[in-house]
N, C-alpha and C positions, 0 to 999 in steps of 0.2 A: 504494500500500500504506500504511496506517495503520500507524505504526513505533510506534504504544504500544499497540495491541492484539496486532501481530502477524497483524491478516487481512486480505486484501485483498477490495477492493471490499463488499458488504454481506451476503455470504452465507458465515458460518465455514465451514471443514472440518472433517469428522466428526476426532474424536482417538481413537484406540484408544483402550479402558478399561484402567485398570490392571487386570491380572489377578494376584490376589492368591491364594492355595494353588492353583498351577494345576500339578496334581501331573502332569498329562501330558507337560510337563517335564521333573519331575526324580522320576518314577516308578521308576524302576530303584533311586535312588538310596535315595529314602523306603523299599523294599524293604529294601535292605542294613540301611539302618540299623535298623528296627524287626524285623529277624527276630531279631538275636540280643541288642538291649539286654537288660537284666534286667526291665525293668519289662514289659517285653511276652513277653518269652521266658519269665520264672520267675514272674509275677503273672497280666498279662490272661490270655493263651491258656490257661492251664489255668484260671483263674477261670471265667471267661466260659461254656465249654460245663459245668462243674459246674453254675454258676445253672442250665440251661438242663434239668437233670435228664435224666430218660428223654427221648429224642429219637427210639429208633426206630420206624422209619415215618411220622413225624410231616414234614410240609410247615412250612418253616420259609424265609422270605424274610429275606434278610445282608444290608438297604440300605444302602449304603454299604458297600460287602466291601471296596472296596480288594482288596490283591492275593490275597483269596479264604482266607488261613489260619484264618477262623474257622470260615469254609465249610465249606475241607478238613475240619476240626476234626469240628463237627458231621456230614457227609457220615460221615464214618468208624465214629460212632457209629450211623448205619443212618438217619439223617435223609435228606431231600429237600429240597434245598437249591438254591433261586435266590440267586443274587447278584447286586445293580445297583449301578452308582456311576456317578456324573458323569462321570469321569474315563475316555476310552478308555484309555490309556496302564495304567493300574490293570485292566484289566479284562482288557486282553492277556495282563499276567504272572497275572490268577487262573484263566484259562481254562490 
């Protein structure tokens, strides 16, 4: 073993990658906290489906939904609403 790189013989081992926002994690958690801050509770969510005007009937894709509240959001107002995200963990809690 070579004690100043740390690998033995001439072929490294693969290293995990850092996974960095890997909300599948701590999903539950990012839930908690962004449903009742103020900036998302009293700003984005009612922002956001305002910009978005008349929505009914209207096919509208949430990439990135995370755990679907904008979704619900828009859904409620008579949209058709796909949501995707990276994240299984995120998708659980919007389904």
């Amino acid at each position: 073993m070579d004690h100043s790189t740390g690998l033995s013989g001439n072929s490294p081992q693969p290293v995990e990658p850092i996974r960095v926002n890997d909300y599948d994690g701590f999903a539950e958690a990012y839930t908690a906290e962004t449903e009742n801050n103020p900036v998302n509770a009293h700003y984005e969510r009612p922002a956001m489906p305002a910009l978005a005007g008349d929505v009914a009937g209207r096919r509208i894709l949430d990439a990135g939904c995370g755990t679907g509240l904008l979704a619900a959001a828009l859904r409620g107002r008579g949209a058709v609403v796909t949501g995707i995200d990276a994240s299984a963990g995120m998708l659980v809690l919007a389904r």
